[in-house]
BASE-665093 format. One record per residue (C-alpha): residue number from 1; x, y, z. Coordinates in nm, 3 decimals. Example, Ala and Ser with C-alpha at 12.3 -4.5 7.8 and 13.67 -1.06 7.14 Angstrom:
% residues 2
k; xx; yy; zz
1; 1.230; -0.450; 0.780
2; 1.367; -0.106; 0.714
% end
This chain:
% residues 344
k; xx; yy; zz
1; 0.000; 0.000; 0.000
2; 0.143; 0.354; -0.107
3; 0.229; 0.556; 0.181
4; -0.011; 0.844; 0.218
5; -0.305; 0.628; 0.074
6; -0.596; 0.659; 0.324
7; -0.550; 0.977; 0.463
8; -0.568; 1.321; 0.223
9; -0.272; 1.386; 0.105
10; -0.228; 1.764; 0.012
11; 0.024; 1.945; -0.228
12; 0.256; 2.052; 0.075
13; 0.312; 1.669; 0.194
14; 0.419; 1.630; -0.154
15; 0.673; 1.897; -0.139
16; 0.826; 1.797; 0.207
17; 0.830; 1.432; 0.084
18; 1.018; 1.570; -0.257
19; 1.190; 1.849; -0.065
20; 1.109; 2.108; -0.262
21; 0.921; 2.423; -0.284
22; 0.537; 2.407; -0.286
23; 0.542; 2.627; -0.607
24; 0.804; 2.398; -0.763
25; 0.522; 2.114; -0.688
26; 0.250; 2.314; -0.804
27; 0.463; 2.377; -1.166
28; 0.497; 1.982; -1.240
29; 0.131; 1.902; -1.137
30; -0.017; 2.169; -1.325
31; 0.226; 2.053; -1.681
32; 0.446; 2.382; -1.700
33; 0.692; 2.458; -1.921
34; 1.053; 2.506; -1.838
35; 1.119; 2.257; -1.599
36; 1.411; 2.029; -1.533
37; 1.379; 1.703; -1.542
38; 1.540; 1.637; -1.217
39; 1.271; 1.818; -1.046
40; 1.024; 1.654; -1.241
41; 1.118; 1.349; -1.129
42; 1.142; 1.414; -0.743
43; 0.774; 1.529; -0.778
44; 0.664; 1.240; -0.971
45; 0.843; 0.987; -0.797
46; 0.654; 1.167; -0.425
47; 0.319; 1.166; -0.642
48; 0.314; 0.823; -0.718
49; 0.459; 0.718; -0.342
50; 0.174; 0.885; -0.208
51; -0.116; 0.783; -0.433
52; -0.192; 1.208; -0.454
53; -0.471; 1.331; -0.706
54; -0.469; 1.673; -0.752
55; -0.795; 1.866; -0.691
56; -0.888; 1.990; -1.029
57; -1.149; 2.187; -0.955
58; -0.954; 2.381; -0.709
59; -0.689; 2.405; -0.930
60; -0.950; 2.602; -1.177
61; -1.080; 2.798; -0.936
62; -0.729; 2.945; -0.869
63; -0.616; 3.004; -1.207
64; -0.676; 3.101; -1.572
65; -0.665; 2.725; -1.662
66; -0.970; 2.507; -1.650
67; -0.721; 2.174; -1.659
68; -0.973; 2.021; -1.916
69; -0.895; 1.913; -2.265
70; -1.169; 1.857; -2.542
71; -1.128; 1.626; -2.803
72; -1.349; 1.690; -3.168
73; -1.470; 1.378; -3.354
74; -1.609; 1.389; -3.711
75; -1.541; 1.023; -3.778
76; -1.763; 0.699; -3.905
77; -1.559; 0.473; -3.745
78; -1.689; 0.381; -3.366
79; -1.346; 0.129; -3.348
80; -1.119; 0.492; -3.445
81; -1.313; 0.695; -3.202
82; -1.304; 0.443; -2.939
83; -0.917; 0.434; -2.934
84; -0.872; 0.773; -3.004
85; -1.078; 0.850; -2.673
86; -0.899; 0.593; -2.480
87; -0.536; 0.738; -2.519
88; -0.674; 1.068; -2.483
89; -0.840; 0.944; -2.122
90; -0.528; 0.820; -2.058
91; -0.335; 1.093; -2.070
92; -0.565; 1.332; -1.876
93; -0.606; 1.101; -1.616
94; -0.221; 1.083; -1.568
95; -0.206; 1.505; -1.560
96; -0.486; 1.531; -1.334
97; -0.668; 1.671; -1.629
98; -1.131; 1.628; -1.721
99; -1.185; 1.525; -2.085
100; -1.435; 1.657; -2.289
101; -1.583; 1.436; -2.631
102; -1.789; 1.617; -2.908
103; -1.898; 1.485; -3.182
104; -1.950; 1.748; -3.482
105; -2.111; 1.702; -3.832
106; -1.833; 1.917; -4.086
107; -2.078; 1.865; -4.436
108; -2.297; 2.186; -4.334
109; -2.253; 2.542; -4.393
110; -2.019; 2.747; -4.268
111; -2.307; 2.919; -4.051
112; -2.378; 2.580; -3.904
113; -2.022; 2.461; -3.823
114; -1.967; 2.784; -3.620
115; -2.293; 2.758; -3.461
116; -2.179; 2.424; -3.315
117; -1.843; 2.567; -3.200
118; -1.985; 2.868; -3.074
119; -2.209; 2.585; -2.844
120; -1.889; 2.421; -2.740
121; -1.732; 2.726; -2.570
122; -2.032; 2.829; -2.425
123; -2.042; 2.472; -2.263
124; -1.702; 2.554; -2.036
125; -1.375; 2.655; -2.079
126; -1.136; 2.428; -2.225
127; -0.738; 2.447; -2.230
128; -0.673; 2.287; -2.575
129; -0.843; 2.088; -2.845
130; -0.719; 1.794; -2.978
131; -0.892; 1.753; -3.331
132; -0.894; 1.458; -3.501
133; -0.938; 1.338; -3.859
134; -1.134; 1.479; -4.108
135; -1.163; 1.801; -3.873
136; -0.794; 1.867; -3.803
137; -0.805; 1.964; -4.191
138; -1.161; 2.185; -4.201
139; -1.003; 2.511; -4.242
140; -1.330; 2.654; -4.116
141; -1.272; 2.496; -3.761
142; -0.910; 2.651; -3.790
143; -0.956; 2.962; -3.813
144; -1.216; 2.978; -3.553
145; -1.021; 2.805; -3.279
146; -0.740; 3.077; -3.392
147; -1.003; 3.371; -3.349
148; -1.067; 3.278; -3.054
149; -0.693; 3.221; -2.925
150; -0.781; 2.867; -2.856
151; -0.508; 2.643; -2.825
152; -0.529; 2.276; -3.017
153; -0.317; 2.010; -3.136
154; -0.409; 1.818; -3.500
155; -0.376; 1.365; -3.520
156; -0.295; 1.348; -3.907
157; -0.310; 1.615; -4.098
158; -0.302; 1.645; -4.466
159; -0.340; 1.972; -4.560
160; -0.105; 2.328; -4.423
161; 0.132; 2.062; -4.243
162; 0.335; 2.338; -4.102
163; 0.057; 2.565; -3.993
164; 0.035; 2.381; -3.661
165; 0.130; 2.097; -3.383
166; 0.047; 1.760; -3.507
167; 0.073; 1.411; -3.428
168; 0.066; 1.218; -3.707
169; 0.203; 0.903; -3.904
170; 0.390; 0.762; -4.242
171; 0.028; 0.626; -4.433
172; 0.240; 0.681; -4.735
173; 0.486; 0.422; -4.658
174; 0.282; 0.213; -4.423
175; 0.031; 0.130; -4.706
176; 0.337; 0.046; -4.988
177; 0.419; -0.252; -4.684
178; 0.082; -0.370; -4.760
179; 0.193; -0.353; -5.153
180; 0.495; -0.474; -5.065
181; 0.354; -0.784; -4.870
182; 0.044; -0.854; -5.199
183; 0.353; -0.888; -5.401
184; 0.529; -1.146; -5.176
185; 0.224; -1.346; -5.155
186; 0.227; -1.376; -5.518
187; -0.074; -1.149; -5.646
188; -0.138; -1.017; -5.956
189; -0.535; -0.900; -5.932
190; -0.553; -0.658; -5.666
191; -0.893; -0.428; -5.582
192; -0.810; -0.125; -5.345
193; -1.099; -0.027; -5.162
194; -1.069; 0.310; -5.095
195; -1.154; 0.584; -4.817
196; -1.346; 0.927; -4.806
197; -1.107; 1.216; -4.986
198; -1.214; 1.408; -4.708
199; -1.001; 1.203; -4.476
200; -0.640; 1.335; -4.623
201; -0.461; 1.014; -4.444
202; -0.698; 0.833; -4.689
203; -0.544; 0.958; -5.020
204; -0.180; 0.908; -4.888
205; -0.255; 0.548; -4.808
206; -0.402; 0.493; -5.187
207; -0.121; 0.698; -5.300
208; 0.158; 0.463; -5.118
209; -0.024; 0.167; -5.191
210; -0.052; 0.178; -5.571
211; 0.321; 0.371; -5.579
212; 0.456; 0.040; -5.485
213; 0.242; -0.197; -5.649
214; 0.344; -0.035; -5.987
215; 0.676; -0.004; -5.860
216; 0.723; -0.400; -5.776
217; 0.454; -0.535; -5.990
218; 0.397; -0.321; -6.330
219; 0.230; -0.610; -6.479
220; -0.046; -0.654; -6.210
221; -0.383; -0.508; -6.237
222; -0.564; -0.298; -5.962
223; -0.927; -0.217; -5.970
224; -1.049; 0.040; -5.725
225; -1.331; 0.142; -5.543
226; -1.433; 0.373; -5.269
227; -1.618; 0.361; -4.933
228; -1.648; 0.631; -4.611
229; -1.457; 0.428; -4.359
230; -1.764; 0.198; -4.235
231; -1.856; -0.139; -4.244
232; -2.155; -0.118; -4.490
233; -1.949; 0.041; -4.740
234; -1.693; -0.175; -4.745
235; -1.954; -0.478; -4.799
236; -2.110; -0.296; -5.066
237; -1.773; -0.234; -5.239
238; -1.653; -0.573; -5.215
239; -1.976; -0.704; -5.425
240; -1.908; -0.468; -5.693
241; -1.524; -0.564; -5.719
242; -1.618; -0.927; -5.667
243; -1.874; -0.934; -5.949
244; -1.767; -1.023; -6.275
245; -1.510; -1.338; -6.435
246; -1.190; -1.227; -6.330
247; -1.221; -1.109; -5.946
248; -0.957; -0.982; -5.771
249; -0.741; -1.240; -5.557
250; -0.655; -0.940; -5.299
251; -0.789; -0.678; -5.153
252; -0.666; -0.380; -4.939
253; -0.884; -0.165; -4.778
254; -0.817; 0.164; -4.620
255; -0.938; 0.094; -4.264
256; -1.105; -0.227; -4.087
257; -1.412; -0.153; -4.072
258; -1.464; -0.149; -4.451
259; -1.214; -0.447; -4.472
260; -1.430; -0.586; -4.266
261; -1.716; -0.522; -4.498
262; -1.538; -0.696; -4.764
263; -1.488; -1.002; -4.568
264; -1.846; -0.982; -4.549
265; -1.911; -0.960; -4.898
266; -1.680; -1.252; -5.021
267; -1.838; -1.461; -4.803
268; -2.169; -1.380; -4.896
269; -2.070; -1.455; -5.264
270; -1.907; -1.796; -5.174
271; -1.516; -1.677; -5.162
272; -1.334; -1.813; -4.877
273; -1.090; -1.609; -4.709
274; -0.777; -1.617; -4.764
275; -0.830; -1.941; -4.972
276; -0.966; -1.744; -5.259
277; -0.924; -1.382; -5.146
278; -0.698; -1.228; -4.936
279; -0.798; -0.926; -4.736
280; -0.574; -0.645; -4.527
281; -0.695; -0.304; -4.346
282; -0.542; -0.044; -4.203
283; -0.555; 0.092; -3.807
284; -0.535; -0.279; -3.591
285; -0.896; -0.158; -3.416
286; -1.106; -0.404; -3.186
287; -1.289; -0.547; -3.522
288; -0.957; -0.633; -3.617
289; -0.990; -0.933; -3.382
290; -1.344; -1.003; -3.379
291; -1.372; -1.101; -3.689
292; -1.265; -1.412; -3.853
293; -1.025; -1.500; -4.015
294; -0.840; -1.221; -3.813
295; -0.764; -0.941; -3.989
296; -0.443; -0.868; -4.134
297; -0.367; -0.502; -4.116
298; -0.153; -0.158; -4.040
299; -0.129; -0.143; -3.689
300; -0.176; 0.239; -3.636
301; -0.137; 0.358; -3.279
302; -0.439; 0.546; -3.275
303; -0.468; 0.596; -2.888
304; -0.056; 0.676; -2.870
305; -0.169; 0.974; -3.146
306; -0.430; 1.117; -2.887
307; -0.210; 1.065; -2.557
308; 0.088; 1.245; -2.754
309; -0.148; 1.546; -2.855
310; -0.309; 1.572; -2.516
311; 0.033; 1.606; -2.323
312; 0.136; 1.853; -2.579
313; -0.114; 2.092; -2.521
314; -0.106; 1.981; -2.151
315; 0.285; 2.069; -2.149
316; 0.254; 2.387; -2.379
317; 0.288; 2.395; -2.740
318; 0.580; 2.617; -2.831
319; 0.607; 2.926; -3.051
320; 0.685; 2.754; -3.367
321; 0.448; 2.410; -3.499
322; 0.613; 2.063; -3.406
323; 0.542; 1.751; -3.565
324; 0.596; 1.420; -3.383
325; 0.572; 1.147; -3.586
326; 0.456; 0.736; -3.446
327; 0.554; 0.440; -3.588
328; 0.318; 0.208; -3.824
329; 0.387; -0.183; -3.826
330; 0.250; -0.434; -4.087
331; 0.048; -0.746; -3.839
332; -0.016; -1.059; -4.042
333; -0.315; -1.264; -3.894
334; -0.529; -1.495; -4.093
335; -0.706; -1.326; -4.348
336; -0.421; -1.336; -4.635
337; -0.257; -1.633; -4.789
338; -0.031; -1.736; -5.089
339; -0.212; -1.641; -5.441
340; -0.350; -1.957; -5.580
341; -0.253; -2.021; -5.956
342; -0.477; -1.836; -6.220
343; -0.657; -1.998; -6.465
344; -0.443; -2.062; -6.784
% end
């Protein structure tokens, strides 16, 4: 049992446990800039030894911040959200920090987009927004949270990369492993099932994709399609590619939830997976593994993305835009297979 635990344990026992200054305790708890990481770790080292949580409505109360951080969600995909809300929990809960989730609709006017911003700071004061895809590239919702002298960090943005703080990663190259793996495996008819071009991360990972398959395979064929990131559309694109004498014997989709659609769809039409038609996503969500065969697929580290943007604005973004870039990995599971031999 931690010491402390039990009993309230206040800011100044933290400081004579750490010996330091109450105001030098109050700096690391509350995620200031400019200080060393020696004293950082004294106060984290008494936090943790004495199970302390700071107060965060006192800490509110006695300052211009509010210590709450609002994530904005514009996205189809309940497996995405789920993760991106997780590491963004995460890493508010660590600080000491509330989290705030709203969901916005971008396809309206320009009226109505500000009218549902204008709602969200009337709702509370927030000390950063963490907006994630396709709103961290709505120009619209930029320039408001600018107006207003709102801070916010962007997960994956596409378009005016330098403009501001991002966490993002390489869907260019992470897609060409996909490519790279079809091309291993032997195939030769490939379908590419494509996401919204409102997502920006969508068009890089078609880009990448096809990039390498021409690259390592000029002689293959690839026929495309497009869905908006969910399940139905995905099924609904798979019967289209699947129709038809020659159907492809792979297909890569641009998340799981319309890979998982195509699973869907082959099986429907009698294909067996991977026996007759190998299947890969991109993002390693939940469905990932709740479907069978299990999906092969990009694992993107969706929840990393949100903690990382959440500490930033937590720690305070500096002057100039930084971009800090997480690693994709290719995960094989059951879904793709050796390319069986074409008919002559």
């Amino acid at each position: 049992m931690r010491e402390g635990v039990g009993s309230r344990v206040t800011m100044e026992v933290v400081a004579k446990r750490a010996g330091v200054s109450l105001k030098s305790v109050s700096r690391v708890v509350n995620g200031e800039a400019g200080v060393s990481e020696e004293l950082r770790a004294k106060v984290t080292e008494a936090v943790n030894a004495l199970g302390y949580v700071p107060d965060v409505a006192a800490r509110s109360l006695a300052g211009v911040r509010s210590f709450t951080i609002a994530i904005l969600f514009d996205n189809p995909s309940s497996n995405y959200n789920m993760k991106i809300q997780s590491g963004a929990y995460e890493a508010c809960s660590d600080a000491g920090y509330h989290l705030r989730l709203y969901e916005m609709h971008s396809d309206c006017s320009d009226e109505g987009l500000i009218r549902q911003l204008s709602g969200i700071l009337q709702k509370g004061r927030c000390d950063g927004f963490v907006l994630s895809p396709p709103l961290c590239d709505d120009s619209r919702l930029l320039d408001f949270l600018e107006r207003e002298q709102k801070a916010y960090v962007r997960i994956a943005p596409v378009l005016e990369p330098g403009r501001t703080s991002a966490v993002e990663t390489d869907d260019f190259e992470a897609a060409g492993e996909v490519a790279r793996l079809f091309h291993r495996l032997g195939h030769k008819r490939i379908a590419l099932v494509n996401g919204p071009v409102a997502h920006g991360q969508a068009v890089y990972r078609r880009d990448g994709f096809l990039k390498a398959i021409q690259s390592l395979a000029p002689n293959a064929t690839v026929r495309e399609d497009w869905g908006d990131f969910t399940f139905y559309s995905g099924m609904m694109a798979g019967k289209r590619l699947l129709k038809g004498c020659e159907p492809p014997q792979a297909v890569f989709a641009a998340n799981d939830d319309m890979a998982a659609g195509v699973m869907n769809a082959a099986q429907q039409m009698g294909y067996r997976v991977p026996e007759d038609l190998s299947v890969c996503g991109f993002d390693d969500g939940i469905i990932a593994m709740t479907i069978w065969p299990h999906l092969t697929t990009i694992h993107q580290p969706i929840a990393e993305m949100a903690s990382k943007a959440v500490r930033m604005l937590i720690e305070g973004l500096p002057k100039e835009p930084v971009t800090r870039l997480v690693n994709t990995y290719l995960v094989e599971r059951d879904s793709v297979a050796s390319a069986a031999p074409l008919p002559a």
